[in-house]
C-alpha positions in Angstrom: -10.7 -116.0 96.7 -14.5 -117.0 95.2 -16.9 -119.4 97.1 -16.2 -121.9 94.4 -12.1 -122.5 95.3 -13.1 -123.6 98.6 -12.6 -127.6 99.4 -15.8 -128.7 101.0 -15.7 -132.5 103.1 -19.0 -134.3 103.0 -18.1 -134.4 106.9 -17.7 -130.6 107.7 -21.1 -129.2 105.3 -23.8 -129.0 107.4 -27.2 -131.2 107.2 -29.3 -128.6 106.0 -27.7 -127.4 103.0 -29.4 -129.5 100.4 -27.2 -130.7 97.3 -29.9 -130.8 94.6 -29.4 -126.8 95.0 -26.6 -124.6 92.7 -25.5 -121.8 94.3 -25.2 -119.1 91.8 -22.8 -115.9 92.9 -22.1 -112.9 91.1 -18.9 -112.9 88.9 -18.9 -109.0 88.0 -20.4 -106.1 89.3 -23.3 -105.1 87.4 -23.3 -101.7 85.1 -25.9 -100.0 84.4 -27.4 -100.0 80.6 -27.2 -96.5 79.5 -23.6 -95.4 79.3 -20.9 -95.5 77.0 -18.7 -98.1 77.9 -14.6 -97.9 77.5 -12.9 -97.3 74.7 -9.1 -96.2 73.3 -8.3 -94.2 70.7 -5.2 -93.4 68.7 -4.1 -90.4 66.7 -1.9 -88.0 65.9 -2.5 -86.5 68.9 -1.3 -89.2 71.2 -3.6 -92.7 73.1 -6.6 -91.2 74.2 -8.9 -93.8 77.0 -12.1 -92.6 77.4 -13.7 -93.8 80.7 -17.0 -95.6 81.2 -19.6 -92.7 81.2 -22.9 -92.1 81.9 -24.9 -91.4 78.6 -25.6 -87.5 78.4 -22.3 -87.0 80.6 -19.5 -84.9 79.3 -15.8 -86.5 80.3 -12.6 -84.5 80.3 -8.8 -86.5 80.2 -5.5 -85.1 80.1 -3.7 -84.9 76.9 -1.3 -87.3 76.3 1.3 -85.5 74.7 0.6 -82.1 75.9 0.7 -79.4 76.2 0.4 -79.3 80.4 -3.1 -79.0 81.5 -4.7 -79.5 78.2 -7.8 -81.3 78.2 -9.4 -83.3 75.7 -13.6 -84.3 76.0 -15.8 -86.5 74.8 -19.7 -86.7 74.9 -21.8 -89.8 75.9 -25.0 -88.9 73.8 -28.6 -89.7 75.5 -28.3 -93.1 73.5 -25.3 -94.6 74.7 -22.6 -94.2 72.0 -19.8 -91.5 72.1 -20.1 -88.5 70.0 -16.5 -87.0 68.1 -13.5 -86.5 70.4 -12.2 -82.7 70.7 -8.9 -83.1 70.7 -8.0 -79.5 69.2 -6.2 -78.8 72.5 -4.1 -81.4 71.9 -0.4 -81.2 71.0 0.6 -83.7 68.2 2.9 -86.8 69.2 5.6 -85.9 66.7 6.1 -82.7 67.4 6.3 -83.3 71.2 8.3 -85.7 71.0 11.0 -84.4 68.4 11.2 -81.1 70.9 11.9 -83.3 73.3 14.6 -84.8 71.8 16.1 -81.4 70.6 16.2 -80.6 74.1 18.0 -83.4 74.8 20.9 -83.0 72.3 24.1 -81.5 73.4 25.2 -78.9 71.2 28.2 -78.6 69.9 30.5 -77.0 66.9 30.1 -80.5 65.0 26.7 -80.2 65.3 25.1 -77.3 65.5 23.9 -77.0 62.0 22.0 -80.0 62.1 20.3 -78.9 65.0 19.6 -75.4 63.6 18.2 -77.4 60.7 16.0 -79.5 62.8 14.9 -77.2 65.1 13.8 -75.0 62.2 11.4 -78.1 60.7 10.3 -78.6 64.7 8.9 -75.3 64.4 7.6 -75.6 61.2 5.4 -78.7 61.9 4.2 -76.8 64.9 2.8 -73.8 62.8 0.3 -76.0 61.3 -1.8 -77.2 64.4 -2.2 -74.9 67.2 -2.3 -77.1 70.5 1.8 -77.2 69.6 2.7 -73.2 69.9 3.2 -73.4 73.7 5.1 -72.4 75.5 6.8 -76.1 76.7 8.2 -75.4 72.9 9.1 -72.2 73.1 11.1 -72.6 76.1 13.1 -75.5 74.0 14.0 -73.1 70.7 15.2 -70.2 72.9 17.4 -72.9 75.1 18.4 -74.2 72.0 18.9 -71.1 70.4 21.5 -70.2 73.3 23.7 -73.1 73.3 24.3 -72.4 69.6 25.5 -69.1 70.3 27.2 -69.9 73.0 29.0 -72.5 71.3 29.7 -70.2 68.3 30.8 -67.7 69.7 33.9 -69.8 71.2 35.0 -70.4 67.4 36.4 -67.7 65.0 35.8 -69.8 61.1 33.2 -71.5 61.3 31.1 -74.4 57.7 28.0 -73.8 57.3 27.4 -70.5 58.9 25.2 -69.3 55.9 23.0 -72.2 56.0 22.6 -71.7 59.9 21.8 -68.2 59.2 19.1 -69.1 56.9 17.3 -71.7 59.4 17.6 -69.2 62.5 15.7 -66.5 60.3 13.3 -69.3 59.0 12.7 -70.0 62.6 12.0 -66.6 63.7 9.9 -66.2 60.6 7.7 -69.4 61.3 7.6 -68.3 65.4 6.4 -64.7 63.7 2.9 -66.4 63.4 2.8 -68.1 66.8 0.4 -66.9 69.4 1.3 -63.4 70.9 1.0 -64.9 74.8 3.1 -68.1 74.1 6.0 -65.9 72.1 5.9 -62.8 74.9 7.3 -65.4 77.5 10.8 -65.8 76.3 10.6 -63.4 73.1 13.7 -60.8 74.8 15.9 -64.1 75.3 15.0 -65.1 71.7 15.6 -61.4 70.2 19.0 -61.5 71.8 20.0 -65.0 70.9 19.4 -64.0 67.3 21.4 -60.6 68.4 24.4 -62.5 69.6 24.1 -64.8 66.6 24.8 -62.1 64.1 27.8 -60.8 66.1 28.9 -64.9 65.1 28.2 -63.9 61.4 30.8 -61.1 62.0 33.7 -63.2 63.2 33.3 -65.3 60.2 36.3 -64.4 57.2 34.6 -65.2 54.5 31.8 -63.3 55.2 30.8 -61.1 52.4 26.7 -60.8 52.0 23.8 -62.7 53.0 20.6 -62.0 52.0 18.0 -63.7 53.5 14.2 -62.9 52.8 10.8 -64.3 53.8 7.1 -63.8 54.4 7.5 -61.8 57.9 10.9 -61.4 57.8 13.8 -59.3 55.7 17.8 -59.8 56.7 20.6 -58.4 55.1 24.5 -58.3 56.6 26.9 -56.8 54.3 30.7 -56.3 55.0 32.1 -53.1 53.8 35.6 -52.2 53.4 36.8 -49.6 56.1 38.6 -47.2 53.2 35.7 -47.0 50.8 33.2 -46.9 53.4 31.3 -43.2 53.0 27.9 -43.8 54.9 25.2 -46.2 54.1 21.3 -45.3 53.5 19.2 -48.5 54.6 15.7 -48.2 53.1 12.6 -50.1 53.3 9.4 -50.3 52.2 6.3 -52.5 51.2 4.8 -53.0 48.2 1.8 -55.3 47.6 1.7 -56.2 51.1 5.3 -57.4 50.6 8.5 -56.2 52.2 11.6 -54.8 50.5 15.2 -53.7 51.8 17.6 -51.3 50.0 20.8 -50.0 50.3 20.5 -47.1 48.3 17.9 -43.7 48.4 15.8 -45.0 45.2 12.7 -46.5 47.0 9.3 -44.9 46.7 8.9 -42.2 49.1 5.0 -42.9 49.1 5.5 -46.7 50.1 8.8 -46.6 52.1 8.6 -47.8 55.8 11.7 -46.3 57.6 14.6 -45.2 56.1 18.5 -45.3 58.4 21.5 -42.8 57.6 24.5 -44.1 58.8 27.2 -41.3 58.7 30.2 -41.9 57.0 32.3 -41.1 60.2 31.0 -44.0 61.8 33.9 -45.9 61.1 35.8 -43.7 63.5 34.3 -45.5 66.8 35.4 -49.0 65.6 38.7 -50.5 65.4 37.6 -53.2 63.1 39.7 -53.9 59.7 36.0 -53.8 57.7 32.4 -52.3 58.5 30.0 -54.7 59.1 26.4 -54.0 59.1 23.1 -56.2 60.1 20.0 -55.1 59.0 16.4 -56.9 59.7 13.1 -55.9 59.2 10.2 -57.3 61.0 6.7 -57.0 59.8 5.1 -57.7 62.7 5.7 -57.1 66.2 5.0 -59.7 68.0 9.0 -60.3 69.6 8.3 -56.9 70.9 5.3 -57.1 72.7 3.6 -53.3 74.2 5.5 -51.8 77.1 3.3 -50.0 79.9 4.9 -47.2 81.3 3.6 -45.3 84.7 4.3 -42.2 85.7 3.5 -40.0 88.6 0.5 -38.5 86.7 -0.7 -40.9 84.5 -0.2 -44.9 83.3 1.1 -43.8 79.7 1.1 -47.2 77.0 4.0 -47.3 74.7 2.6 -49.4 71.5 5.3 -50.7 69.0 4.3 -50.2 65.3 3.3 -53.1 63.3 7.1 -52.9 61.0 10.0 -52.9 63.5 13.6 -52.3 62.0 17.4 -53.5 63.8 20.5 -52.2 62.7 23.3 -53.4 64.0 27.3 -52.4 63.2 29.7 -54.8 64.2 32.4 -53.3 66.6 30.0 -50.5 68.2 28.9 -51.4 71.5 25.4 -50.7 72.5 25.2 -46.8 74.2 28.1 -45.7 72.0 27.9 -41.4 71.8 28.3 -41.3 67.7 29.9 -38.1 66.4 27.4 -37.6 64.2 23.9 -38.8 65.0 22.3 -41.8 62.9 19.6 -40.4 61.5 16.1 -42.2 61.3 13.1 -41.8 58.9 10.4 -43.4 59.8 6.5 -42.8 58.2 3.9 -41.9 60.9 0.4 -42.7 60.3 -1.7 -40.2 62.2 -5.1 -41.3 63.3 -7.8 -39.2 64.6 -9.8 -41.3 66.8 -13.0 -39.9 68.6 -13.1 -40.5 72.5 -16.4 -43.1 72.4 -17.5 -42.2 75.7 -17.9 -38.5 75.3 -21.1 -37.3 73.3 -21.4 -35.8 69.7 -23.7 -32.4 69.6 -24.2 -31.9 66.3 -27.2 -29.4 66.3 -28.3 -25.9 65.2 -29.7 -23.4 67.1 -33.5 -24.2 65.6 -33.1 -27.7 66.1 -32.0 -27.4 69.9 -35.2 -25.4 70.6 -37.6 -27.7 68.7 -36.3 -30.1 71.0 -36.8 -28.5 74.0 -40.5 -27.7 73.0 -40.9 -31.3 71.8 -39.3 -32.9 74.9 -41.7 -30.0 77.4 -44.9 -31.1 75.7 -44.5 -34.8 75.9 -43.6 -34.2 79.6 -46.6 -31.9 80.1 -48.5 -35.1 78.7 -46.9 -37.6 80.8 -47.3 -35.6 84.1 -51.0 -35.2 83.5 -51.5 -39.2 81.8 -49.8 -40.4 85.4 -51.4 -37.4 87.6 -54.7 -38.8 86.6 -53.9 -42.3 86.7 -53.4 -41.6 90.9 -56.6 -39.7 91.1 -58.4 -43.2 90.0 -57.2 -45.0 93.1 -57.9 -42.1 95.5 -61.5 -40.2 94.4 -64.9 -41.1 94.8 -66.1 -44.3 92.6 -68.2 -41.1 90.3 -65.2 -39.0 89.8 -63.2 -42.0 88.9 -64.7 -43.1 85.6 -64.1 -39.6 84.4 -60.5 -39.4 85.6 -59.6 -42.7 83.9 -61.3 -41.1 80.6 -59.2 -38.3 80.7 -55.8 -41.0 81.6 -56.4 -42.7 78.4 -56.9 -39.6 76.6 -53.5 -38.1 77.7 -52.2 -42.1 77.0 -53.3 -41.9 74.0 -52.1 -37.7 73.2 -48.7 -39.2 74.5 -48.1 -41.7 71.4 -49.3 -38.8 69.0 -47.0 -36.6 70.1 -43.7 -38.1 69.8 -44.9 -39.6 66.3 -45.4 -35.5 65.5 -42.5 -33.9 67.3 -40.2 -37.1 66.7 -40.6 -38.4 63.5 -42.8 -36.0 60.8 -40.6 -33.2 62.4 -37.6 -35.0 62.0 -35.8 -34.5 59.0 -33.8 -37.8 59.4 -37.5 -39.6 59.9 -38.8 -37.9 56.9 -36.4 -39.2 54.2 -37.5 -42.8 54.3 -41.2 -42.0 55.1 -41.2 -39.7 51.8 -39.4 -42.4 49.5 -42.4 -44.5 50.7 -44.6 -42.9 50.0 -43.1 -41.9 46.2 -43.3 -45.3 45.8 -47.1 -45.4 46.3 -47.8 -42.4 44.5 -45.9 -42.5 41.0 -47.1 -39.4 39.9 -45.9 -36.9 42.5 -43.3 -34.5 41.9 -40.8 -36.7 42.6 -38.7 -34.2 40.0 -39.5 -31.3 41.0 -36.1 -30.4 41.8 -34.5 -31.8 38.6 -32.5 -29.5 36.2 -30.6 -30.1 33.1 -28.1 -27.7 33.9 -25.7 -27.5 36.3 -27.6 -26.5 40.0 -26.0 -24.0 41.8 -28.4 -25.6 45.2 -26.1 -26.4 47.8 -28.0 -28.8 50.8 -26.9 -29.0 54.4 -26.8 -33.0 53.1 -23.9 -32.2 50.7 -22.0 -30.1 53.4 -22.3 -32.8 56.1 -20.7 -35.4 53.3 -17.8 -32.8 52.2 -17.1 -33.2 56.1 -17.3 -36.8 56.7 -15.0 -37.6 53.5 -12.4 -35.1 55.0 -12.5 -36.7 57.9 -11.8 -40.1 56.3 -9.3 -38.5 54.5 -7.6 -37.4 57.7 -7.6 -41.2 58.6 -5.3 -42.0 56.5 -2.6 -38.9 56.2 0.5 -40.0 56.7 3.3 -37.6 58.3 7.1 -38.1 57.5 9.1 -37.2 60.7 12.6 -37.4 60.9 14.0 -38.4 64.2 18.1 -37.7 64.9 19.1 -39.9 67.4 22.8 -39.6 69.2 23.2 -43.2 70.2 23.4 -46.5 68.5 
């Protein structure tokens, strides 16, 4: 209540208030004039109100539509007006909210394809802004990603199942480029949704092939019957940074990634009327993140490659002992990396003695420079003016020295310093050593670059391997 709403009787206001004078009270409280007064703003990443702010000041909000704990700032520049918002943090409003209302729908066998389906554009509009790869998301596609098996698995025939199967690879194909840290948090549960999804693909009657292919992702299921089955060869490879499958031995052997032999008595550990099979190739491993293994010894890191390959035969449980092994083909790349912290010595005999010299000289000189320069504090004011004559001498000897020994005996030093100086004098022999026949001179230069290009060439040698494993 102001002064103002008060009733005042002309018999309760004192005599010495005088009515020719206004009394004039504050109605607001005053601001001060530098600062960047309040303002809202509206995007695609959600209502953003920016508080009143000192001007030079830096505020910080929450973001409206996440993710949780983002922040969102704004500067109040030196002359009162705000400066661009940085929002980047900031998850959109449409994506946010459509995950939330995935989240919320209750899956069932009527609509699971429509969910598949949405859920597949969901993750699609998140790959284009950043701020909506988290891992509030995440969390939604693998729940989601659940309740669809779970559901499908309860039912034997299934509409749509192809379709499906095409939007769950799309998924994992778009969730391929997410960030490594917000995909490592559920990737196993993800991996084993899409596991337990192609078991689904099995059940189905109709199924025959489906062939699915994208950027970052290959799948293949075929069904095979059980009498004309006689083993299967799965190759792959990549050709112009693109990935390939195959079901037969004709790929490249220069280009081919891994290759799988399935025996033909495989079909002797299942029971099932046809052979099913489930191929997909990864390109990049981010669903299997690197797995650090300690041992008594040592803390030994197991790194997996940057192509990953899943074969899976329907009937055969995991940890099934095969009669004959499946045999695996994959193409090592064998790197030769030198330990950085330990020191090259790449010196002759010759040179390791000129260095020694070089190095006792310019000691001798700096023992004596720093010998004399003591003797100036300590001898008689007489003596003194010689000894700092011979310190500036030996100062001087020091910076001559390691410009001899250093540089004009360093055949590294001299290269440049001689190209100089060609330049200056045109008419040196600069030819000299020019035939017009073939030379039979060999230089130590020649030998060290035979070396290096070998050792680029052992960079990049690739090793094939073949691996027999008993298990499935």
């Amino acid at each position: 209540m102001t002064l103002s709403s008060i009733p005042l009787k002309p018999s309760s206001v004192p005599s010495i208030i005088n009515p020719s004078i206004s009394l004039l009270l504050p109605t607001s409280t005053s601001v001060p004039t530098r600062v960047c007064h309040p303002q809202t703003n509206t995007n695609d990443h959600g209502q953003f109100k920016w508080p009143l702010t000192l001007a030079g000041m830096t505020v910080t909000i929450l973001c409206p539509s996440g993710p949780i704990g983002a922040t969102a700032s704004r500067i109040c520049s030196t002359s009162s007006d705000w400066e661009s918002q940085d929002v980047m943090r900031c998850a959109t409003t449409d994506v946010t909210n459509g995950f939330i209302e995935l989240s919320k729908v209750n899956i069932t066998v009527d609509n699971f394809g429509s969910a598949a389906f949405n859920m597949s554009s969901l993750v699609e509009n998140a790959t284009r802004t950043l701020a909506d790869q988290n891992i509030q998301n995440i969390d939604v596609i693998s729940t989601v990603l659940e309740a669809i098996v779970s559901v499908l698995l309860k039912n034997e025939s299934l509409p749509l199942i192809i379709e499906t199967t095409g939007n769950i690879v799309q998924t994992l194909n778009l969730l391929v480029e997410w960030p490594m840290d917000v995909t490592n948090v559920l990737s196993n549960n993800i991996i084993q949704s899409f596991e337990g999804f192609i078991q689904v693909v099995f059940e189905q009657e109709n199924f025959a092939v489906i062939k699915i292919a994208e950027e970052n992702i290959l799948f293949r299921a075929e069904r095979f019957a059980r009498a004309n089955f006689s083993g299967l060869t799965i190759s792959a490879c990549a050709f112009n940074k693109e990935l390939n499958f195959s079901t037969s031995d004709s790929l490249s052997s220069l280009t081919f990634i891994t290759k799988v032999i399935l025996p033909k008595n495989i079909k002797n550990v299942t029971s099932s009327e046809n052979i099913d099979v489930a191929s997909t190739l990864y390109k990049k491993a981010n669903f299997f993140p690197v797995r650090k293994e300690v041992n008594s010894s040592s803390s030994v890191m197991t790194v997996v490659g940057s192509a990953v390959i899943s074969i899976i035969v329907g009937g055969i449980p995991d940890g099934t002992e095969l009669i004959d092994p499946v045999t695996i083909i994959l193409a090592l790349n064998e790197e030769n990396v030198t330990n950085p912290r330990c020191a090259f010595w790449n010196f002759t005999g010759a040179e390791v003695l000129k260095m020694l010299l070089s190095f006792t000289g310019i000691m001798i000189l700096f023992g004596l420079t720093w010998v004399s320069a003591a003797f100036t504090f300590i001898s008689e004011p007489s003596v003194s003016h010689t000894v700092q004559f011979i310190f500036a001498f030996c100062n001087t000897l020091q910076g001559f020295f390691i410009f001899i020994f250093f540089i004009l005996l360093n055949k590294e030093y001299r290269k440049p310093w001689k190209a100089h100086f060609v330049q200056c004098f045109p008419r040196t022999t600069i030819h000299s050593d020019y035939k017009s026949g073939p030379s039979n001179k060999s230089t130590k230069g020649e030998d060290i670059y035979i070396i290096s290009n070998h050792a680029t060439q052992d960079l990049n040698d690739i090793k094939k391997e073949e691996i027999k494993d008993a298990s499935l």
